[in-house]
OpenMM code with the backbone's topology and positions (N, CA, C; nanometers):
from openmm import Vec3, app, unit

residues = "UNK UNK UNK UNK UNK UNK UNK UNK UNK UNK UNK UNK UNK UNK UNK UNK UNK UNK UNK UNK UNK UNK UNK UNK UNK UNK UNK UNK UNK UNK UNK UNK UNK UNK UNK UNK UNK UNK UNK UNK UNK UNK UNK UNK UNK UNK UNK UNK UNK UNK UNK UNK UNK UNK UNK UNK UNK".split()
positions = [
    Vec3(-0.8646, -0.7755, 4.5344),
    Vec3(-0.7761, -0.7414, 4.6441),
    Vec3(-0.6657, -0.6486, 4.5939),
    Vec3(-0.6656, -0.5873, 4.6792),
    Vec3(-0.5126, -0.4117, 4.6563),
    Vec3(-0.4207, -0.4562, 4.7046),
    Vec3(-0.3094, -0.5168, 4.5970),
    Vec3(-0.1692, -0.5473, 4.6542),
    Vec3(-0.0864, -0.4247, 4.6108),
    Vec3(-0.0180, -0.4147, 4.7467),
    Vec3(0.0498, -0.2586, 4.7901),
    Vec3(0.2050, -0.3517, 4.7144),
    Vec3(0.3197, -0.2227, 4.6308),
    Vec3(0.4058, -0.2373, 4.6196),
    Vec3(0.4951, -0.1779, 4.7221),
    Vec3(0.5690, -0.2709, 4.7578),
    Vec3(0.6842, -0.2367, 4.8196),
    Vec3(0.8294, -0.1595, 4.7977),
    Vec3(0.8924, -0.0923, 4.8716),
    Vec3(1.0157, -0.0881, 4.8422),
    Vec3(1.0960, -0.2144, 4.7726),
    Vec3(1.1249, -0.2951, 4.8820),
    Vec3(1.1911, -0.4313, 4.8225),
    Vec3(1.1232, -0.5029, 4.7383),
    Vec3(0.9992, -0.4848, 4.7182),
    Vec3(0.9151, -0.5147, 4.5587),
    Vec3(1.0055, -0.4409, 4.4641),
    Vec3(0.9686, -0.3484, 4.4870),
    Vec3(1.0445, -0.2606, 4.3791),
    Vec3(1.2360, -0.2721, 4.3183),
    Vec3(1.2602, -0.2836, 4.4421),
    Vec3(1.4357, -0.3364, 4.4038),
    Vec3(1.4880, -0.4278, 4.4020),
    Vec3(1.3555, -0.5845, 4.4150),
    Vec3(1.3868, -0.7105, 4.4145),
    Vec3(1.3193, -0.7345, 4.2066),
    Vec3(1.2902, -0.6199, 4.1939),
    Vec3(1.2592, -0.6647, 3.9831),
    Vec3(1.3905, -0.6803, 3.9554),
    Vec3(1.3951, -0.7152, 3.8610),
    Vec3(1.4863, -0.7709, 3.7193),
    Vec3(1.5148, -0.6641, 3.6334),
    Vec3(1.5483, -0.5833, 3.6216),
    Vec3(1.6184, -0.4806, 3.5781),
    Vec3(1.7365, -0.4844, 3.4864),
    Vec3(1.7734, -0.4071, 3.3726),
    Vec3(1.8600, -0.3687, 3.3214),
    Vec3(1.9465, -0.2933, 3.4001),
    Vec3(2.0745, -0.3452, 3.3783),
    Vec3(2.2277, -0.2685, 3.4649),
    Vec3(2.3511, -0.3346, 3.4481),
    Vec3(2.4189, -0.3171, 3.5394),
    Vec3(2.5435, -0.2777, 3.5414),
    Vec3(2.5882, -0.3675, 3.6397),
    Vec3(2.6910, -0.4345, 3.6201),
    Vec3(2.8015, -0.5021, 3.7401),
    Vec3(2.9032, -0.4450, 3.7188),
    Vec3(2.9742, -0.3618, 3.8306),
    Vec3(3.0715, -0.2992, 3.8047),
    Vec3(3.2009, -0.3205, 3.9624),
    Vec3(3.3436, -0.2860, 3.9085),
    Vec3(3.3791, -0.3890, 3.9791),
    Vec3(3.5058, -0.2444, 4.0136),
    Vec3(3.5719, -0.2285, 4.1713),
    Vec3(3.6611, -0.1387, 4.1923),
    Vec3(3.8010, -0.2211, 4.1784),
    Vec3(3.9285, -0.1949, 4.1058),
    Vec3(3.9830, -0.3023, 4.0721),
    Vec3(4.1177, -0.3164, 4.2474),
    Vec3(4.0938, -0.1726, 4.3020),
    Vec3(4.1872, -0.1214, 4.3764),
    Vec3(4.1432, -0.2426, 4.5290),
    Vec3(4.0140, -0.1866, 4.5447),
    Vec3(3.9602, -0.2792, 4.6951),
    Vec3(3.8370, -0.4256, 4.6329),
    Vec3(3.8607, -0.4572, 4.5279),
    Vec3(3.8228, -0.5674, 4.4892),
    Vec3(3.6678, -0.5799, 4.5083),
    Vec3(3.5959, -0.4767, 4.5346),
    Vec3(3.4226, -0.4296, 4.5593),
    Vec3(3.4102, -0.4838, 4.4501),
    Vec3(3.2759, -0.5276, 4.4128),
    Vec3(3.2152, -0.5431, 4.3045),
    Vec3(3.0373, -0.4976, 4.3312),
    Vec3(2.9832, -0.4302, 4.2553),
    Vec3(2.8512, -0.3768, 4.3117),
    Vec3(2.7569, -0.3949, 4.1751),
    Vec3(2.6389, -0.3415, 4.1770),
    Vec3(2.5438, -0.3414, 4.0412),
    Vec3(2.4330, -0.2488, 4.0524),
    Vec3(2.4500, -0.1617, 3.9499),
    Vec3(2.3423, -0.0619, 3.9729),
    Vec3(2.2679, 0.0019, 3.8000),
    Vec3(2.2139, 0.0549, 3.8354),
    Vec3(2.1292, 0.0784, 3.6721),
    Vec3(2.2159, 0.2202, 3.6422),
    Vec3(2.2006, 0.2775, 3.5008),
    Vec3(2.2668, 0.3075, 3.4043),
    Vec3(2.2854, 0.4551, 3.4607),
    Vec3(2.1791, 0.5299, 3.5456),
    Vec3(2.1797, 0.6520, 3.6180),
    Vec3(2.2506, 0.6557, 3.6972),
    Vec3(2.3623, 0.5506, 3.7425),
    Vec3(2.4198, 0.5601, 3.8436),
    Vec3(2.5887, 0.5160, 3.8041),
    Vec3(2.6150, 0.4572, 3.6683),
    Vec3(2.7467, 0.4481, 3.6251),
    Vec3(2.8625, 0.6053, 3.6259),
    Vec3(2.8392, 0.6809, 3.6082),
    Vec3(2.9162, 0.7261, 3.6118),
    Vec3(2.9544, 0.8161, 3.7446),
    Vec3(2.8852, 0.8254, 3.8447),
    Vec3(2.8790, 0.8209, 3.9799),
    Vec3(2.9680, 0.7654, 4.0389),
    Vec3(2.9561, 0.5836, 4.0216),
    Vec3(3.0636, 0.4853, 4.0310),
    Vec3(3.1771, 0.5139, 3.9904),
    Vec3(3.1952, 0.5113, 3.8737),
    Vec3(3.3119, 0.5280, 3.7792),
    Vec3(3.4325, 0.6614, 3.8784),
    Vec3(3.3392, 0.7864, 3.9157),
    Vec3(3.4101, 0.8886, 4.0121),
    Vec3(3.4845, 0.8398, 4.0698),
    Vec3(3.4611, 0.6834, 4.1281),
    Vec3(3.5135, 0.6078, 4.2762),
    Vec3(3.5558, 0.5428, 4.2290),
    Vec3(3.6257, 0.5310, 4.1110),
    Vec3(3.7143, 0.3948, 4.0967),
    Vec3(3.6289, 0.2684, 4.0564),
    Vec3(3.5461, 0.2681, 4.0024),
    Vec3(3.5031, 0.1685, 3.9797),
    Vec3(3.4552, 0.1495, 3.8013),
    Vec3(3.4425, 0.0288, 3.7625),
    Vec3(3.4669, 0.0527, 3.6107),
    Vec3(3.3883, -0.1146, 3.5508),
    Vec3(3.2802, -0.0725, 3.4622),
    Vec3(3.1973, -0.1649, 3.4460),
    Vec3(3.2532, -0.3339, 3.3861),
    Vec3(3.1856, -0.4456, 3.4617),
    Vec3(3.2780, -0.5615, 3.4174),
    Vec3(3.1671, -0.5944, 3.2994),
    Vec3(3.0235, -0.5911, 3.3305),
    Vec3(2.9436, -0.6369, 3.2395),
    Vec3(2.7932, -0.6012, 3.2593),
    Vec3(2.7490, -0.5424, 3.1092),
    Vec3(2.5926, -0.4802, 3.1305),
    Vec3(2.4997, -0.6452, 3.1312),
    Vec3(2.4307, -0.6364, 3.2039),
    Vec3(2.3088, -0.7820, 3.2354),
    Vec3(2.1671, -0.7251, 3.3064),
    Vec3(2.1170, -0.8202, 3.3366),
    Vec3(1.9974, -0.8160, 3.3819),
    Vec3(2.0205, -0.8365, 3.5141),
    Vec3(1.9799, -0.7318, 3.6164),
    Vec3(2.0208, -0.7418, 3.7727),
    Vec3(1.9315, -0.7358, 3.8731),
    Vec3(1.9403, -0.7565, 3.9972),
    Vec3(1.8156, -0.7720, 4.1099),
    Vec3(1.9012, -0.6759, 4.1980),
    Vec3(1.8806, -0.5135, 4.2227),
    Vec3(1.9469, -0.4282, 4.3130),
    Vec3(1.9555, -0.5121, 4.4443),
    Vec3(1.8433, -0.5886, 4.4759),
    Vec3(1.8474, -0.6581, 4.6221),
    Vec3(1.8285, -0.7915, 4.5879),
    Vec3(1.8185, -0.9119, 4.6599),
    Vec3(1.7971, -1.0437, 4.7046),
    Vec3(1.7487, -1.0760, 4.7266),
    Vec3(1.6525, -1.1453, 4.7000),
    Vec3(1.5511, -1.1886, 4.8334),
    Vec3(1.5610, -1.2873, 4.9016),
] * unit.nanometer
topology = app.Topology()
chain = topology.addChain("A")
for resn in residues:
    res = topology.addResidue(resn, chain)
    for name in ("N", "CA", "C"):
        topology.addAtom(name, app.Element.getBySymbol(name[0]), res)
């Protein structure tokens, strides 16, 4: 049987990244390493590198 990957397959893995936290509006978000300094533009500034799930399930 052909199991199709999904989007939310795909952004519900376990991944290497980033929790990073805006200290101004108290956001806290998590995204992989292509996307830190993007963040960082906006005020935001890494609390801790871990293992992350972009989404929830």
């Amino acid at each position: 049987m052909n199991e199709k990957i999904t989007v939310f397959d795909e952004l519900s893995k376990e991944r290497e990244g980033f929790i990073m936290r805006n200290s101004t509006s108290g956001i806290e978000i998590k995204c992989t390493e292509k996307f830190v300094k993007h963040w960082e533009k906006r005020g935001f500034s890494i609390v801790k590198k871990d293992l992350i799930h972009l989404l929830e399930e």
